[in-house]
C-alpha positions in Angstrom: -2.1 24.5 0.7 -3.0 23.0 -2.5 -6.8 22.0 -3.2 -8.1 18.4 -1.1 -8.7 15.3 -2.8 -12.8 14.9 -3.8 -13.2 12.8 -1.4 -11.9 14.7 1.2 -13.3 18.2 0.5 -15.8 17.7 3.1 -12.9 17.6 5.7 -12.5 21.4 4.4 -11.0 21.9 8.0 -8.1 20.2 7.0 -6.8 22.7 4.6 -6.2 25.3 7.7 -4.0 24.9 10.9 -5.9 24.9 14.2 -4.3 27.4 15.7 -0.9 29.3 15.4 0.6 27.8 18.2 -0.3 24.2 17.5 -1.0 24.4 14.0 -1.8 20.3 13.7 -4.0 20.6 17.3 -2.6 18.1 20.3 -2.0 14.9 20.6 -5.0 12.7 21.1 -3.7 9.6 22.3 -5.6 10.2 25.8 -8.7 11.4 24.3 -11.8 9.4 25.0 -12.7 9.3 21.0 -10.1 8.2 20.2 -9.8 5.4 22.5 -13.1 4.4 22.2 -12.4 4.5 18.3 -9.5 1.7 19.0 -11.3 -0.5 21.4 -14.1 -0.9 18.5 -11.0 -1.6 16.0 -9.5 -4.0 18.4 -12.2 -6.2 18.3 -11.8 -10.0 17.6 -12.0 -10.3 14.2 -13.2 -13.6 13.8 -14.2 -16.3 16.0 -13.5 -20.0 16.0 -15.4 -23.2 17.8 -13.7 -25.7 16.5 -13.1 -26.5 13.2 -15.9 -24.2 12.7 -14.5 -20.6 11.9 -17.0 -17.4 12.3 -16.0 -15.0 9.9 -16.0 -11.2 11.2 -18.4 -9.3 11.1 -18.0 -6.0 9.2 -16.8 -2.7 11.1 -19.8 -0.3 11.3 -17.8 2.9 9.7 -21.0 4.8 9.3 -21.1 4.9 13.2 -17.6 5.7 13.6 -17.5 8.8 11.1 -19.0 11.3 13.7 -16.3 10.6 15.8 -13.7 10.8 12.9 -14.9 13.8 12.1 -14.7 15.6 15.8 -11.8 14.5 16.4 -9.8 15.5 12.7 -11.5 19.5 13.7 -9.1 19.0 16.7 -6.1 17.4 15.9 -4.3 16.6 12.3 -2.7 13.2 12.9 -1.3 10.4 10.5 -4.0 7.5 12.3 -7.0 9.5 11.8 -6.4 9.9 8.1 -5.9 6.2 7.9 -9.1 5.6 9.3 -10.9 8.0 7.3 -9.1 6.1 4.2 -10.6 3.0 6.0 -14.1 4.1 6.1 -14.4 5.5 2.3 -12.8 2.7 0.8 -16.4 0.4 1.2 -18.1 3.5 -0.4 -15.1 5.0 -2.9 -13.0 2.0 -3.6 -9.5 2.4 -4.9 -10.6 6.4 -4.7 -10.2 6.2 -0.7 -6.0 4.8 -1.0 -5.6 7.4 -3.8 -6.4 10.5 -2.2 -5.9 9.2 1.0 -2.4 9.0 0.5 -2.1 12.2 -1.7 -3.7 13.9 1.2 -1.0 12.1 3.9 2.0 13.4 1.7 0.4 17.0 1.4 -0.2 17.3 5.5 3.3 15.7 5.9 5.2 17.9 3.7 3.6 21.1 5.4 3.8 20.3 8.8 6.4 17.9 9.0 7.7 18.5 12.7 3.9 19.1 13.8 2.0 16.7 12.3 0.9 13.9 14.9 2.2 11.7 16.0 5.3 13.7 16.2 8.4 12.0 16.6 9.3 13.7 19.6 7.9 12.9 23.4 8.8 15.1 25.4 12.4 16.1 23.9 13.3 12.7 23.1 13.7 11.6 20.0 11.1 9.2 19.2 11.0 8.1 15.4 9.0 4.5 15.7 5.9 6.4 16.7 5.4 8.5 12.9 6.7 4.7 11.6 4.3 2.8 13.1 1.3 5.1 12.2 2.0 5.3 8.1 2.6 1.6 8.6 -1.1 1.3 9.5 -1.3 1.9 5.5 0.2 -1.9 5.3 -2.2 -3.5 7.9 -3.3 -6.9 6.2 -6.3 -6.8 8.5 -7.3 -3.0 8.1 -6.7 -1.0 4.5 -5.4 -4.5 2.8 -7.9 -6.7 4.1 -11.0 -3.7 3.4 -9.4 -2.8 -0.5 -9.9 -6.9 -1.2 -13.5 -6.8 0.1 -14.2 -4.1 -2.1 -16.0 -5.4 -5.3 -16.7 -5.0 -9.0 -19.3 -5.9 -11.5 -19.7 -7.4 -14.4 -21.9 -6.2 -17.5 -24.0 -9.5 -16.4 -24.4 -7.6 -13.3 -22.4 -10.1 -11.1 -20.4 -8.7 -8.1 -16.5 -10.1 -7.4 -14.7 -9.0 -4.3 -11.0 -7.4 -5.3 -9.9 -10.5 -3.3 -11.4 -12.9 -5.9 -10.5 -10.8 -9.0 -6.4 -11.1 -7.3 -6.9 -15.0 -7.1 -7.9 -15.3 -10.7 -5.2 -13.1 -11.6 -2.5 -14.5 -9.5 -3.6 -18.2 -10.9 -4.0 -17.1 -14.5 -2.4 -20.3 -16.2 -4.7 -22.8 -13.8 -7.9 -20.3 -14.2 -10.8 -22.5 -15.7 -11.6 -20.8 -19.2 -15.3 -19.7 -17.2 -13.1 -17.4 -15.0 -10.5 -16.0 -17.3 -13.9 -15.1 -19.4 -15.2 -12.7 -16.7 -11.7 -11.3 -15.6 -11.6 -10.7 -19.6 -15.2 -9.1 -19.1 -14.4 -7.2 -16.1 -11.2 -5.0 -17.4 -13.2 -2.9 -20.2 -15.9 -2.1 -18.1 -13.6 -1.0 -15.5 -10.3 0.6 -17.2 -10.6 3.6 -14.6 -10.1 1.1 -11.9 -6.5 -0.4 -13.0 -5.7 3.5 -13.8 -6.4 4.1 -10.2 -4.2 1.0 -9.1 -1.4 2.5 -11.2 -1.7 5.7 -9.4 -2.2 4.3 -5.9 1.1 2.2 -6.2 2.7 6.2 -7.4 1.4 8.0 -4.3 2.9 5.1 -2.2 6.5 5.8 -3.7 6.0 9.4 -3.3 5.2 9.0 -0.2 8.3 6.1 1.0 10.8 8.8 -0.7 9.8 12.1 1.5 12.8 12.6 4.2 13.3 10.1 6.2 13.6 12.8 8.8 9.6 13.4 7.8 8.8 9.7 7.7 10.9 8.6 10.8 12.3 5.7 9.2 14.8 5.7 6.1 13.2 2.6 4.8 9.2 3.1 4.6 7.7 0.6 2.3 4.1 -1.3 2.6 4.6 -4.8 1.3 1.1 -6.3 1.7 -0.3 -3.0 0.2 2.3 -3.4 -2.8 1.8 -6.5 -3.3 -2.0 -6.3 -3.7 -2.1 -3.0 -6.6 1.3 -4.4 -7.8 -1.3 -7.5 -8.9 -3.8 -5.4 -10.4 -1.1 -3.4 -12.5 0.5 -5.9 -13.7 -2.7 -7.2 -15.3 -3.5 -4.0 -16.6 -0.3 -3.5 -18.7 -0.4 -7.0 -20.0 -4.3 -5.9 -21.1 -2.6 -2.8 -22.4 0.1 -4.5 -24.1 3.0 -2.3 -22.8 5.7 -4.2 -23.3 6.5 -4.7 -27.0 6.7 -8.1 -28.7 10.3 -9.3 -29.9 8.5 -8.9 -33.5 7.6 -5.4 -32.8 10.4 -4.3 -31.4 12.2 -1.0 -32.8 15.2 -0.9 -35.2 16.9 1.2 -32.6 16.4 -1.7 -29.9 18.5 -4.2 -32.1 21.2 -2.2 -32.4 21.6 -1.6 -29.2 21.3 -5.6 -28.2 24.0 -6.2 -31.0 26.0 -3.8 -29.6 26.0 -3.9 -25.9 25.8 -7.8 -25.7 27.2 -8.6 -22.1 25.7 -5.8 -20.8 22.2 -6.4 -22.0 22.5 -9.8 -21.2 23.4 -8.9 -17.5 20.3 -6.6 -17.4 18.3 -9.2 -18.8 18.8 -11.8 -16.4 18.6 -9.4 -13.3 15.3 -8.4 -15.0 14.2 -12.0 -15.2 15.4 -12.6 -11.5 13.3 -9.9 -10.4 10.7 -10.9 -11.8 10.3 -14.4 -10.9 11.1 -13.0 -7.0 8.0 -10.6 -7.0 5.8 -13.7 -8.1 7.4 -16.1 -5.8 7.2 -12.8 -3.1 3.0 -12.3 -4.2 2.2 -15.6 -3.8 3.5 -15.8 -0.6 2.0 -13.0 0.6 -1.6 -14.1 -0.7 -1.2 -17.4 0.5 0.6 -17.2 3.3 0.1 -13.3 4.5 1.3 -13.8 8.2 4.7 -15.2 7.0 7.9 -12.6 7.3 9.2 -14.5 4.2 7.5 -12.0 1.6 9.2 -9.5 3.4 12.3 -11.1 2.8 11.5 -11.7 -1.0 11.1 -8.1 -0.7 14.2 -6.7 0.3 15.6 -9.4 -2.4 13.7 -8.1 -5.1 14.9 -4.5 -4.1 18.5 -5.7 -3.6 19.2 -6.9 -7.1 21.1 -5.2 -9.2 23.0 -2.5 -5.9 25.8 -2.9 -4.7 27.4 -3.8 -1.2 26.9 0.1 -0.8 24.1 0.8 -1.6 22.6 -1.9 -0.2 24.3 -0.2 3.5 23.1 2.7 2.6 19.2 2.0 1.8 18.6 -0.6 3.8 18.7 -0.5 8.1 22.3 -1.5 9.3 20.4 -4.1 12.0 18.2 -6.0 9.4 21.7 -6.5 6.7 24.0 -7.8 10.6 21.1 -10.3 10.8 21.9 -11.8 7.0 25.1 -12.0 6.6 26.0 -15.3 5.2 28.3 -16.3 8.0 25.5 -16.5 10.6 24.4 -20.1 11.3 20.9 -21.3 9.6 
């Protein structure tokens, strides 16, 4: 097994099965840890009187990781790593999603059949367990909600949570010139940060395109999640100029617009589609996160461009019988 993440190297048990038998331990879903651990987790979040909202008060990870740690010595399952994930991300940042999910996709490409939860119970084929579990990745109110409270400082030495660094982004053209001054101060002094966004919205793909046999689902993605780096990267090639200007465009670019003419113009419009669904999609999904429509906007933004065929063939038969334009509105 290949070398754990930094972050991880202190889960050095990880790296071995537990046994031969049961190389990924049993399933804990009736161990008193663990259901303990979700009791704590299922907490109210917030509290309201009124008008008057309480916001929640923060989960105590440094209490939990005891327990995270006895129970990942006996059992290698898909929720445990998430809440590991969880509780580094306050101390690691960004750090915590990237080798969280580098270390998911090594466990799940070794032990694919044995890693919990399996997607068997008791000889029955049972795939929505694994699906649910990665999808705890997507949880606006867990990894989403903790990567936004995560912060970063300016050379002034002032702190901004994630959360308000995606609003100034997100409402760049309305920004007062105040704001767009520190999100201009804030990229230099942290370059590594929007690199790690970059290669936290990789491991994600890497991960959605194992088998779905692995995955349990043939369409895994994590919207919310997406949606949040998707923000962060996009600023970060804008600051790094990737796309080149019309004026700095090569020789060999023009010849092939001259050329190709329909064609280009067909990809350019689907490009421009795209890209005006994925903002109308990220504003819906800051704004408005409990609404299914950015899910929708999604499977839009995913659509253009496929076929009726390969639309059947990537996307669940029951979600494409529930759009189909004949069905009353």
């Amino acid at each position: 097994m290949s070398a754990l993440p930094s972050i991880f190297e202190q889960y050095f048990w990880l790296r071995e099965p537990i046994d031969d038998e049961y190389p990924c331990g049993q399933s804990i879903d009736y161990h008193p840890d663990f259901l303990a651990l979700q009791q704590e987790l299922a907490l109210p979040l917030s509290i309201e009187y009124g008008t008057f909202i309480q916001a929640p008060s923060a989960i105590k990870w440094s209490s939990m990781l005891p327990k995270l740690r006895r129970l990942s010595q006996q059992t290698k399952d898909i929720r445990l790593i998430i809440l590991l994930i969880r509780a580094h991300l306050a101390e690691d940042g960004i750090s915590a999603i990237v080798e969280g999910v580098a270390l998911l996709i090594t466990l799940l490409e070794r032990w694919p059949e044995a890693l919990h939860p399996q997607y068997e119970d008791e000889g029955e084929y049972v795939p929505e367990f694994r699906y649910n579990a990665l999808a705890g990745l997507d949880d606006l109110e867990g990894c989403v909600a903790e990567l936004r409270r995560c912060t970063l400082n300016t050379p002034e030495a002032e702190t901004y949570s994630l959360s308000d660094i995606e609003q100034w982004i997100v409402r760049d053209k309305l920004l007062p010139l105040a704001d767009k001054e520190r999100l201009q101060q804030l990229y230099p002094a942290h370059h590594s940060f929007f690199e790690s966004c970059v290669k936290a919205q990789q491991q994600l793909t890497q991960l959605a395109q194992l088998p779905p046999s692995t995955l349990g689902t043939e369409s895994l993605c994590f919207p919310h999640l997406s949606a949040l780096l998707s923000t962060f990267c996009r600023f970060h090639q804008r600051q790094q100029h990737t796309f080149p200007s019309e004026q700095n465009a090569s020789p060999l670019l023009s010849e092939v617009t001259q050329s190709s003419g329909g064609d280009v113009d067909r990809v350019a419009y689907r490009t421009e589609a795209r890209e005006k669904l994925r903002e109308i999609r990220e504003s819906f999904a800051y704004y408005e996160p409990s609404s299914p429509l950015s899910l929708l906007l999604s499977f839009a933004e995913n659509s253009i461009g496929l076929d009726c065929q390969q639309i059947s063939q990537r996307f669940p038969r029951e979600l494409l019988s529930l759009l189909t334009l004949e069905k009353d509105l």
